[in-house]
N, C-alpha and C positions, 0 to 999 in steps of 0.2 A: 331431744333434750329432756332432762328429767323437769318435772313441774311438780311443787310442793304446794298449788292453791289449794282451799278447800273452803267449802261453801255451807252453810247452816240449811239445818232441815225446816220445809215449810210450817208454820203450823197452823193445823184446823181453824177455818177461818181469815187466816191470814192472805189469804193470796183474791185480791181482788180486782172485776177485769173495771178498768180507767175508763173502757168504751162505753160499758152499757153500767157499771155498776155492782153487777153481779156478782154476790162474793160463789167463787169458787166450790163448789161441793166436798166433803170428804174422800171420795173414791177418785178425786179428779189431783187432791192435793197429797193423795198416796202414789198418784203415778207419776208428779210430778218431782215427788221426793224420792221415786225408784232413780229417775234421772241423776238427781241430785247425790245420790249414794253410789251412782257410777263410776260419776264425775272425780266424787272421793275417793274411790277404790283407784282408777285410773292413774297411773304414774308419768307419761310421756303427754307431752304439750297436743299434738300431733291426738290423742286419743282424745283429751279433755275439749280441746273446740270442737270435736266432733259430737260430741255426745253434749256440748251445748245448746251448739246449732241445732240438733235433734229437740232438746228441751226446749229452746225458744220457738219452733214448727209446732211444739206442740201447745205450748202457751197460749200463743196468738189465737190456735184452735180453739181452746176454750176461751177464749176475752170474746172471740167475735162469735164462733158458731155454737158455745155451751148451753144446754138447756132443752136444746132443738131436737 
């Protein structure tokens, strides 16, 4: 099925993890916004939860394991 969501880019600073506090790095908020501009590119439902799920696996990595 066609899917017309699309999502805003993170910005530097913005993405901060709720766990520990730690705002997000730039290199971490460029890869997260690679996802991001997938998701956009992305036309079928079926591609975009997938390349969600991918972004949310990788989130989580940085909120809990970032820095380390």
């Amino acid at each position: 099925m066609i899917d017309s969501r699309f999502q805003p880019m993170a910005k530097s600073g913005g993405l901060i993890s709720p766990f520990t506090g730690r705002i997000l790095s730039d290199f971490e908020v460029s890869a997260y916004n690679r996802y991001t501009a997938d998701f956009n590119r992305f036309t079928y439902t079926d591609q975009k939860e997938h390349i969600l799920d991918q972004r949310h696996r990788f989130i989580l990595n940085c909120f809990y394991e970032g820095g380390k």
